[in-house]
C-alpha positions as CSV (number, residue, x, y, z in Angstrom):
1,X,83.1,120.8,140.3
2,X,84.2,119.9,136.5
3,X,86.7,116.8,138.3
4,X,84.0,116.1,139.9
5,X,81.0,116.1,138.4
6,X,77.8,113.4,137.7
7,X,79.4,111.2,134.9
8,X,82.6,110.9,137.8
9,X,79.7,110.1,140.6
10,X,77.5,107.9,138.2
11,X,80.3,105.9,137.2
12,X,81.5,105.9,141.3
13,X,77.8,104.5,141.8
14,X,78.2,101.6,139.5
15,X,81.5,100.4,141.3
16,X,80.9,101.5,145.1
17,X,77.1,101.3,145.5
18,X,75.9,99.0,142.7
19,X,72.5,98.5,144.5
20,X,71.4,102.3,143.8
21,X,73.1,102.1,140.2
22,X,71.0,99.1,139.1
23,X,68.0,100.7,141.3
24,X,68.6,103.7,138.3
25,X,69.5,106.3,140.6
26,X,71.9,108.9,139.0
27,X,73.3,112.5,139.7
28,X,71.1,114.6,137.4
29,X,73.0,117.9,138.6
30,X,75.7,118.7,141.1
31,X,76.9,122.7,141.7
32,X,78.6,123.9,144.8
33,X,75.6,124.5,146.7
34,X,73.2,122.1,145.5
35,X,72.7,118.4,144.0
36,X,70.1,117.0,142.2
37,X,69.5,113.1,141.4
38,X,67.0,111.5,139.5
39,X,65.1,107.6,139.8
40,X,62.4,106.9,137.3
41,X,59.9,104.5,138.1
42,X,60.3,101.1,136.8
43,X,59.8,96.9,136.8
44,X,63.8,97.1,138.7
45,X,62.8,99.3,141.5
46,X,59.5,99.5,141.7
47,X,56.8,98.5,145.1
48,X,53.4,96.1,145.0
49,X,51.5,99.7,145.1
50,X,52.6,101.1,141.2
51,X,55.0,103.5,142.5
52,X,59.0,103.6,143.5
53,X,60.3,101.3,146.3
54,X,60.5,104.0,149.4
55,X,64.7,102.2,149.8
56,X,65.3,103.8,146.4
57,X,63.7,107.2,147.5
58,X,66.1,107.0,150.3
59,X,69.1,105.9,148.3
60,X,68.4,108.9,145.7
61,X,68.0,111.3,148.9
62,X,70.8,110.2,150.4
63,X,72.9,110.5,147.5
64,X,71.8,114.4,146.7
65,X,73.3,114.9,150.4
66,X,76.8,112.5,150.6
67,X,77.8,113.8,146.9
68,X,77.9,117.2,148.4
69,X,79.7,116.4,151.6
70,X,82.0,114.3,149.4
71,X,82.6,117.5,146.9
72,X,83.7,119.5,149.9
73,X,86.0,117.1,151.5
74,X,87.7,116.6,148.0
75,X,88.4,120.0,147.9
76,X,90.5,120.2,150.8
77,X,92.8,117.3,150.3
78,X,92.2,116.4,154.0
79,X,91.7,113.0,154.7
80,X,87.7,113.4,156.7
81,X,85.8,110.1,157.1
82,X,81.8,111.0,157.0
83,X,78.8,108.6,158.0
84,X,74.7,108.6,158.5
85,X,74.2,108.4,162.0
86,X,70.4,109.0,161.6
87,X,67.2,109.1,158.8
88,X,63.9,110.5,158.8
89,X,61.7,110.3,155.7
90,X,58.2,111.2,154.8
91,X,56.0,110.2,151.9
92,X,53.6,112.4,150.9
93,X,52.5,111.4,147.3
94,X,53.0,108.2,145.1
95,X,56.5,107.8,143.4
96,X,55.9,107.8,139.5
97,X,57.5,108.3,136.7
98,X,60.3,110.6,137.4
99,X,61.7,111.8,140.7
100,X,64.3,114.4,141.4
101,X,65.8,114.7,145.2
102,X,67.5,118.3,145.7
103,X,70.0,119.1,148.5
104,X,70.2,122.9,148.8
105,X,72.9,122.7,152.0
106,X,75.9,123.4,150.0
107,X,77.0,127.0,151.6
108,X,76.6,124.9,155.2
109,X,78.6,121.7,154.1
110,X,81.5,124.0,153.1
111,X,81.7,125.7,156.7
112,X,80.9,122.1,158.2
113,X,84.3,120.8,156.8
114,X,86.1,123.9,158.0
115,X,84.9,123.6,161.5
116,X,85.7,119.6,160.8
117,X,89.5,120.5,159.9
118,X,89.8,123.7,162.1
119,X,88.8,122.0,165.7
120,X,90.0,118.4,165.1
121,X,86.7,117.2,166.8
122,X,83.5,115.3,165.1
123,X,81.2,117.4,163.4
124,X,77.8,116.7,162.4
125,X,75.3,118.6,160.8
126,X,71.2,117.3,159.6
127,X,70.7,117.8,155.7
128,X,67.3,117.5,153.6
129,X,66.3,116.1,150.5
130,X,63.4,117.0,148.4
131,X,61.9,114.3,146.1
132,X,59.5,115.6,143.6
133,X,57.8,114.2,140.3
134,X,57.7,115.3,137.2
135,X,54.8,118.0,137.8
136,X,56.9,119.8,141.1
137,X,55.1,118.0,143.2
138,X,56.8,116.7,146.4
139,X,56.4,113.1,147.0
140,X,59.0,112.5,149.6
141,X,61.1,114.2,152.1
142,X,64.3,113.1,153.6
143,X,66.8,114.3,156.3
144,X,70.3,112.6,157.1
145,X,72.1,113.3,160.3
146,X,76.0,112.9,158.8
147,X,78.9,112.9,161.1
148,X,82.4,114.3,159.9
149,X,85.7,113.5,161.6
150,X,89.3,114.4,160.3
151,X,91.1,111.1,159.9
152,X,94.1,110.8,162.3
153,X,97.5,110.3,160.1
């Protein structure tokens, strides 16, 4: 993952999806099997209730999930387009201070893009996101229905 790591995805974020980079969203952590991103609470993304606009929860959750997919498509040098066809969130607990959104479907992303490049056929797979604050607690949980498909040459 060193070629692609958080500094690579942060910096990705400020040019491709300048919204969540302003919003302060950033990859905290990104292994095979797992990625971790990070939103503190503050006057840029911030709600009327004290706590973290739910958008940005969803743009940190989403982000934990795409950098993943987007690690193991890179990896294979095949050309795969990938896209949210569905959300669902819940909000459990008010969105202070700092919030860390963990995607732990690595080991099912990588078989995923096999089946992707193997059948030639769109694959899609539902992956969760677990925000919590600074104490462990969870505050929010996502899930993303992605697509895959192998780009025709």
């Amino acid at each position: 993952m060193s070629s692609f790591g958080p500094s690579k995805v942060n910096w990705f974020l400020f040019f491709k999806l300048p919204s969540a980079f302003f919003a302060g969203v950033r990859v905290q952590n990104l292994q095979e099997s797992s990625c971790t991103t990070t939103v503190k609470y503050g006057w840029k993304n911030q709600n009327p209730f004290r706590s973290i606009f739910w958008a940005v929860q969803g743009m940190a959750a989403e982000l934990s999930t795409g950098v993943l997919l987007m690690a193991a498509i890179r990896k294979t040098a095949v050309s795969i387009s990938m896209l949210v066809l569905e959300v669902q969130g819940s909000f459990l607990k008010k969105a202070k201070g700092h919030v860390f959104f963990t995607c732990s479907d690595g080991s099912e992303i990588e078989k995923l893009v096999e089946r992707a490049i193997e059948s030639g056929e769109t694959q899609g797979i539902w992956l969760k996101s677990v925000g919590k604050d600074d104490e462990g607690e969870i505050v929010a949980l996502f899930e993303f229905q992605w697509s895959l498909k192998v780009r025709k040459s």
